[in-house]
C-alpha positions in Angstrom: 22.5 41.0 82.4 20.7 39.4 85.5 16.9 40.2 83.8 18.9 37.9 80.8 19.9 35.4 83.3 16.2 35.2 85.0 14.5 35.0 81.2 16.5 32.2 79.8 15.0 29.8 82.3 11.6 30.9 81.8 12.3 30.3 77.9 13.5 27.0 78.4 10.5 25.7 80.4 8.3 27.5 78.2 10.3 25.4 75.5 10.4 22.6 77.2 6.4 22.4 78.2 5.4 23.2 74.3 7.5 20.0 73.7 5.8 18.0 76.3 2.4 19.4 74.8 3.1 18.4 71.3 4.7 15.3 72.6 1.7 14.4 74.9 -0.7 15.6 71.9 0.9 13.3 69.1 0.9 10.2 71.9 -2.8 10.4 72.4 -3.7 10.3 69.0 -1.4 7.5 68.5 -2.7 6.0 70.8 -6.3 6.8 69.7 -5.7 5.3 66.4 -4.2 2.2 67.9 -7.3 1.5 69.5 -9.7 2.6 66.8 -7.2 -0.6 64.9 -8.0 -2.9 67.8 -11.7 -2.1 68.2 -12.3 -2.8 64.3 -10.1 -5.9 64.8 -12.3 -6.7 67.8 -15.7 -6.3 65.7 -14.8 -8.6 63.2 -13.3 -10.7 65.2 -16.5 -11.4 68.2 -19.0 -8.4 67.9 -20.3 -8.6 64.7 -23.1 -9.9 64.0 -22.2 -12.1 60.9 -19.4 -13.4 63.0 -21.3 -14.4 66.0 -23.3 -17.1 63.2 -20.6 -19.3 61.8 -20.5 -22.0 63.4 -17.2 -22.6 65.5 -15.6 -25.1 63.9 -15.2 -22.9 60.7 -11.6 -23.7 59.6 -11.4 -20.2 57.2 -13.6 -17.3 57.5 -13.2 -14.1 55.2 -15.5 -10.9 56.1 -15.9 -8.4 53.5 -16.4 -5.0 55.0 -18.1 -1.2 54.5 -18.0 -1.7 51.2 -20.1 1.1 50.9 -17.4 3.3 52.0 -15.2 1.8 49.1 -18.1 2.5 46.3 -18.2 6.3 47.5 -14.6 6.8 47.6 -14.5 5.2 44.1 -17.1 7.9 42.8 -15.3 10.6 40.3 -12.5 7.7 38.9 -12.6 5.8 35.8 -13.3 2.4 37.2 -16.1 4.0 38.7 -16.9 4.6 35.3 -16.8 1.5 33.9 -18.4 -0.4 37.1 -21.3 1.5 36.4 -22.1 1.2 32.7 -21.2 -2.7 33.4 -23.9 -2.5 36.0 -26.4 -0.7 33.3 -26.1 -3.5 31.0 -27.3 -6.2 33.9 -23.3 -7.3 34.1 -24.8 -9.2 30.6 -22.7 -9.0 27.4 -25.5 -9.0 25.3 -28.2 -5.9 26.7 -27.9 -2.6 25.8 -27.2 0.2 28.4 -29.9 1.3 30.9 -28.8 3.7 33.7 -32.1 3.4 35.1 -31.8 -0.2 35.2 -28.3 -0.1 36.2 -28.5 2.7 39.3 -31.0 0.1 41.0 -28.8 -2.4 40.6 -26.3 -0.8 41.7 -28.2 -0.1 44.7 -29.6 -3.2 45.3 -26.2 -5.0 45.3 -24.9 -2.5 47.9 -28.1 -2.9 50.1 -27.2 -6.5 50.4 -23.3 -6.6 50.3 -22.7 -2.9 51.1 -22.3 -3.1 55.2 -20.8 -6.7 56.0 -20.5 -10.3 53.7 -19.0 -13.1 55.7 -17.7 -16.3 54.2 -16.9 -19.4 56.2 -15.3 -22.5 55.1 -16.3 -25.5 57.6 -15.3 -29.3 57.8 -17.8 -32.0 56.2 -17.7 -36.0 55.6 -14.9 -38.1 53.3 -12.4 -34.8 53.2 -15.3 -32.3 51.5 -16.1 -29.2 52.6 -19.3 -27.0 53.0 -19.6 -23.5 52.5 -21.8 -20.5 54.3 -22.2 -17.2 53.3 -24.2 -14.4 55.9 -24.8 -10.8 54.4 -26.3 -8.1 56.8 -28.2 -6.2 54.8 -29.8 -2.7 55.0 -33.3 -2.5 56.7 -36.2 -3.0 54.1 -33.9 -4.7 51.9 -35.1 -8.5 53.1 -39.0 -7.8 51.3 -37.4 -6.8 47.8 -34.8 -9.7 47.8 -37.1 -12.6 48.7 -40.0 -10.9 45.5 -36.6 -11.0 43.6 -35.5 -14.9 44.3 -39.6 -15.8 44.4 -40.0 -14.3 40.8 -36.6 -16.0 39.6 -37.8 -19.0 37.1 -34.5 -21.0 38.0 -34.9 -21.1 41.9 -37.4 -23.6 43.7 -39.1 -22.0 46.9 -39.6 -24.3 49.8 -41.9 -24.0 53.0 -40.4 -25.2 55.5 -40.7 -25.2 59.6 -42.8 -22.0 58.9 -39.8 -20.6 56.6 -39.4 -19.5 53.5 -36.3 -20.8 51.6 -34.9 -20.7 48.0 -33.0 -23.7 46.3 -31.1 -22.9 43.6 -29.7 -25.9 41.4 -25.9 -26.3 39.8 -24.4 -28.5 37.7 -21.5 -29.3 40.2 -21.3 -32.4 41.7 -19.3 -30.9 44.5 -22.5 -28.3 45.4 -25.2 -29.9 43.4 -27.3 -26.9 45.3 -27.0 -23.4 47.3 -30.2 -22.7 49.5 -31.0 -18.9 50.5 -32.4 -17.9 53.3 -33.5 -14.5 54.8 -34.4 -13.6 58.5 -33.7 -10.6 60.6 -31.8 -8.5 58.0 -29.6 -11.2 57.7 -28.7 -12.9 54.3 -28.1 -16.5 54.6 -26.5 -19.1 52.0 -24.7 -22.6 52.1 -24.4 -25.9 49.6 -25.8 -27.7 53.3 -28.9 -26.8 55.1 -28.1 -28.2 58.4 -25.1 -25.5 58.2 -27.5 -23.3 57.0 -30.0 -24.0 60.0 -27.3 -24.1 62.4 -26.6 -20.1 61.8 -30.0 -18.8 61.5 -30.9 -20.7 64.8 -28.7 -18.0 67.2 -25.6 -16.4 67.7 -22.5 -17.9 69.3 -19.3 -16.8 69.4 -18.0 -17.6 66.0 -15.0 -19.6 64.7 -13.6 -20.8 67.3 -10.0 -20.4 65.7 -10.5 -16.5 65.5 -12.2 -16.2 69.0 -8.6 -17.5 70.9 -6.5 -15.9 68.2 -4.6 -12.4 70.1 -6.2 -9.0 70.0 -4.4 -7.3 67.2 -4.8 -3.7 65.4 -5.9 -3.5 62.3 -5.9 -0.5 59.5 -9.1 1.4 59.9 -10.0 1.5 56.2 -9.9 -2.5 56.0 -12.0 -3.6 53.3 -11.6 -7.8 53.5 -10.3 -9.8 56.3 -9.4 -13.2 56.2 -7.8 -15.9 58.2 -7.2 -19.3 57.8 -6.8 -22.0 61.3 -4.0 -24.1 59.6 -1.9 -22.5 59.7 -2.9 -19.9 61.1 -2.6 -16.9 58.5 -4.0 -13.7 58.4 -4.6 -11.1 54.9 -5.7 -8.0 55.2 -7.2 -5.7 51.8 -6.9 -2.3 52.7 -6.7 1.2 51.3 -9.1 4.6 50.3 -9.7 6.3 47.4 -6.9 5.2 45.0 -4.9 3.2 46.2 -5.6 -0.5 47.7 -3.1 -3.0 49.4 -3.2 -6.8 50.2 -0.8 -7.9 52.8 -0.6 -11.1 54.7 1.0 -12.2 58.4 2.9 -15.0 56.6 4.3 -17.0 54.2 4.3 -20.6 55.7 5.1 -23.9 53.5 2.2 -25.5 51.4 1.9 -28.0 49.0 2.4 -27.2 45.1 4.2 -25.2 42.8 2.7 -22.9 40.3 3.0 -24.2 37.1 4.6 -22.2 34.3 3.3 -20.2 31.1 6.1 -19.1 28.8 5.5 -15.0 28.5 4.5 -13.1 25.5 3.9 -9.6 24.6 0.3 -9.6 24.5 -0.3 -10.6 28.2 -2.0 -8.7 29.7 -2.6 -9.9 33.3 -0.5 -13.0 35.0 -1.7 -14.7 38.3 0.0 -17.4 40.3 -0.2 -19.0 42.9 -0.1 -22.0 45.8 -2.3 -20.8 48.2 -5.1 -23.1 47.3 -2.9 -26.2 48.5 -3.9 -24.7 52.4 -7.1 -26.0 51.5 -6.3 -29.1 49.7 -6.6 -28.0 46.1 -4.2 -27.4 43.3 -1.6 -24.4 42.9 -2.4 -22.3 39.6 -1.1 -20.0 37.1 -4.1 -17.7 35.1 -3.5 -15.9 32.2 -4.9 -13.3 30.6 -4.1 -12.3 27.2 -5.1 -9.6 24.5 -4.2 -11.1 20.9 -5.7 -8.8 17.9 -7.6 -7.1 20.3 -9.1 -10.2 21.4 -9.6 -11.3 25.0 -7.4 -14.7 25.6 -7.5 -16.9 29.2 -5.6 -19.7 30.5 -6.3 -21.0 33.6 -3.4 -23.9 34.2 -3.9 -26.1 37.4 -0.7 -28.2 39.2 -2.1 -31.1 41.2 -0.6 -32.8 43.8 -0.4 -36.0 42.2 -1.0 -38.6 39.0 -4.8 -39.2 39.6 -6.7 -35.5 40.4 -6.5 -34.1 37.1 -8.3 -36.8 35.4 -10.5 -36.5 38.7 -10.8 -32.8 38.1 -11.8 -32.8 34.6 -14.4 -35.4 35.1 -16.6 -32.1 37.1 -15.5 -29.9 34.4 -16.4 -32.0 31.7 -20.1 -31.6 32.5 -20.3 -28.2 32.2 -19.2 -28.4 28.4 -21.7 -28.6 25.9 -21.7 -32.5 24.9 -23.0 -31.8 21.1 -20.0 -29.7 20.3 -17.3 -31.3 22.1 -14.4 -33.0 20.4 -10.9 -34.8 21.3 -7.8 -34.7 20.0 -4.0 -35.0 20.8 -1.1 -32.8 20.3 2.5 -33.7 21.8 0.8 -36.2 24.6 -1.6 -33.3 25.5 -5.1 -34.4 25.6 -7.9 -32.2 24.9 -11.3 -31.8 24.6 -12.5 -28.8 22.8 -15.6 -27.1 22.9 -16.7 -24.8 19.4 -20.5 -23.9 20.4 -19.8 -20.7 21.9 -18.3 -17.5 20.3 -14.4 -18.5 21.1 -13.0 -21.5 21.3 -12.9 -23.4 25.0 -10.6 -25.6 25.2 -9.8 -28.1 28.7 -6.2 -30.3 27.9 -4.6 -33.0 30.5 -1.2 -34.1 31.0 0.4 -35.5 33.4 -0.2 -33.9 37.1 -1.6 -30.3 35.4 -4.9 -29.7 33.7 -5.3 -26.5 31.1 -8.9 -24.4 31.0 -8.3 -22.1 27.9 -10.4 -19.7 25.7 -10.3 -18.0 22.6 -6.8 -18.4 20.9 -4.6 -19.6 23.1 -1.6 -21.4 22.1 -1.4 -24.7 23.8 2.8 -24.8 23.0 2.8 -22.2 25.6 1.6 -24.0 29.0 4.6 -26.2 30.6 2.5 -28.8 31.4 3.7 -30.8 34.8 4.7 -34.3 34.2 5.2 -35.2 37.3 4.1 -33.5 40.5 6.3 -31.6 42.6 7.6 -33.3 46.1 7.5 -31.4 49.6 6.3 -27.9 50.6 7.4 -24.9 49.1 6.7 -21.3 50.8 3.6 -19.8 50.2 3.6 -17.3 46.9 1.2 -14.7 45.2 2.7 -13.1 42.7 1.1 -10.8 39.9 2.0 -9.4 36.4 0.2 -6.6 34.8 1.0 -4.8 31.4 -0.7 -1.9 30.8 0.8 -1.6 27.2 -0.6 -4.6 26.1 -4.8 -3.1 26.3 -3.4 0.9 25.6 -6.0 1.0 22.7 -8.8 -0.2 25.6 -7.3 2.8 28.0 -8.3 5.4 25.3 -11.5 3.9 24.7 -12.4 4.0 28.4 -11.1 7.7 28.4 -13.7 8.8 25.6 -16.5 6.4 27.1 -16.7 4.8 23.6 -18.3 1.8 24.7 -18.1 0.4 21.7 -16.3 -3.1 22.4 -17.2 -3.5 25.8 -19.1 -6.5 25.0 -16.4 -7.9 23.6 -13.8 -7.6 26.4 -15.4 -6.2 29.2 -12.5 -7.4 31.4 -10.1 -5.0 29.3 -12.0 -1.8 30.1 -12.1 -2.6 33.8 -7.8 -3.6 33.7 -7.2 -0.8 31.8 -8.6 1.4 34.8 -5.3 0.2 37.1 -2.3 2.9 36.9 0.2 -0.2 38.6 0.4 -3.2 40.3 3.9 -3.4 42.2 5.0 -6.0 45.0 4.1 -9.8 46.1 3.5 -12.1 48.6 6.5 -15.1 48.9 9.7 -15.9 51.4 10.5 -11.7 50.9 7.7 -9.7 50.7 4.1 -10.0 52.1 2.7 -6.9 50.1 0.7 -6.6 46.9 -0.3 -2.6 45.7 -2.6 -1.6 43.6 -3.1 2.0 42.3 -6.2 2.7 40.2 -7.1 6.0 38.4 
């Protein structure tokens, strides 16, 4: 009876030490991760080299990161599949299938996007706004980009200040031209070469927004992180192997409601959204539809008052092909409709919303905007997927039959997503994605 008496004791501490040990064990590698979280948050926010070059009055910057780590995690699913025969035909919907061709592509892209792509948004004159891209790419990879963009027949090469850069024309007024330049396995790009010369002269210490903001954790297998000064919102796109999630900090008030598209059976893919309106642009609703088999879009734009749409249109307009271009009216709608390519484009005004359509879309569906909505509304991101609608597209991509692919490459690349589930408005902050 007394050796009972002496034992239990011993037990219990014994007991009561393997608790503490697992305890202890467990808090360390909490608090492990937690700081593996804040170091990556840490990077991105000061340490990285990208970072360190966008200027500091940067009002949004978004860093896309290890993609490579994504592309080898995709490896073995079906939109692996279906990246990579996209990538053999030159992403073009009119050449054959090369794996040759496409495996150095593929290589190529993740050479130069693969380890870090930063992309700052930064104050200019009269309300506009210029852009810079930075991508740090792999060593050797700056002598076979700049024989790429010096071979190009549709890009100008410059000498200038003992530097090689590359000008590349658009037909936007907004950007009427992007200039590259390359320098210490850095990629650089912008619509403004004194933004562009302003990054490749040295490092600082970034945006200045995201240097003050509080050291947070982030998840370790964050893919894109962006933030935006005013207001000051964060979203995160994170996940491995299958599954993906987009989740933002907040939901604050903007200006603009998405406007409606009355639903159907053979939509495929529904998108809408206000967050545009942060940086002074219209709220939108994008459609995407599959009629006969057919890929369908709809891209329909809610402005902020009477006078941007025709403002809008005027830049879009010039991207139409004049010889084929005709108006006409429906209901108070007016269009301009564009028959030179293979489907139908269409581009219709009324009131404060402008519609961008192609192929057979029925312009009874869009609820046009007469009048544009008053006050803020709480930020919303909201999408609908229907698998049932491209089924016949799931099969084909089973049996890689390739056959339509140039027809609706988009379908074969949906068709890959098992579910989309969640959203971002005054509720939820969460958007999931699982792929097969």
């Amino acid at each position: 009876m007394r050796l009972k008496l002496k034992v239990l004791p011993l037990i219990t501490v014994l007991v009561s030490l393997c608790c503490a040990g697992f305890l202890g064990y467990r808090g360390y590698q909490w608090w492990q991760k937690h700081q593996k979280r804040k170091a990556l948050f840490l990077y991105l926010q000061k340490k990285s080299p990208v970072t360190r070059r966008i200027p500091s009055d940067a009002f949004f910057y978004a860093n896309l990161y290890d993609l490579k780590r994504v592309h080898d995690q995709l490896k073995g699913t079906n939109l692996y599949q279906v990246l990579a025969h996209w990538l053999d035909t030159g992403m073009s919907e009119n050449e054959k299938a090369n794996p040759l061709f496409g495996g150095m592509l593929e290589k190529t892209i993740l050479n130069i996007v693969g380890d870090e792509f930063g992309v700052a948004l930064l104050p200019q004159k009269e309300n506009r706004i210029d852009f810079l891209a930075i991508a740090r790419i792999a060593p050797g990879s700056d002598f076979l980009l700049n024989m790429a963009l010096s071979s190009a027949k549709n890009i100008e090469k410059t000498d200038t200040e003992q530097r090689i850069f590359y000008r590349i024309r658009t037909k936007d007024s907004y950007f009427p031209s992007v200039i590259i330049h390359i320098q210490d396995n850095l990629a650089y790009a912008s619509n403004s070469f004194q933004r562009l010369k302003q990054a490749y002269s040295g490092e600082g210490t970034g945006p200045k927004f995201l240097a003050e903001s509080p050291t947070e954790g982030i998840p370790e297998d964050t893919i894109l992180f962006m933030q935006l000064e005013d207001p000051e919102i964060r979203g995160l796109l994170h996940g491995t192997s299958q599954d993906y999630r987009f989740a933002i900090s907040d939901t604050p008030a903007v200006m603009g409601i998405p406007p409606d598209v009355q639903k159907n059976a053979s939509e495929v893919v529904r998108i809408q959204t206000n967050g545009a309106g942060f940086i002074g642009q219209p709220s939108g609703t994008y459609l995407l539809q599959s009629i006969n088999g057919k890929l369908v879009s709809a891209l329909l734009l809610g402005f902020s008052n009477l006078q941007e749409p025709a403002a809008f249109e005027e830049r879009l307009v010039a991207h139409m092909n004049v010889e084929s271009r005709e108006a006409f009216e429906t209901n108070g709608i007016h269009c301009l409709r564009n028959t030179s390519e293979k489907s139908e484009e269409f581009l219709c005004r009324r009131g404060a919303s402008l519609l961008l359509a192609q192929g057979q879309f029925a312009l009874g569906q869009a609820k046009f905007q007469n009048d544009p909505p008053s006050g803020k509304v709480p930020f919303v991101l909201n999408i609908d997927f229907q698998k049932d609608a491209i089924r016949d597209y799931h099969n084909l991509m089973q049996r890689r039959d390739w056959s339509r692919f140039h027809e609706a490459s988009a379908f074969y690349f949906l068709s890959c997503i098992r579910q989309i589930s969640g959203g971002i408005d005054e509720k939820n902050r969460e958007i999931v994605v699982e792929i097969e």
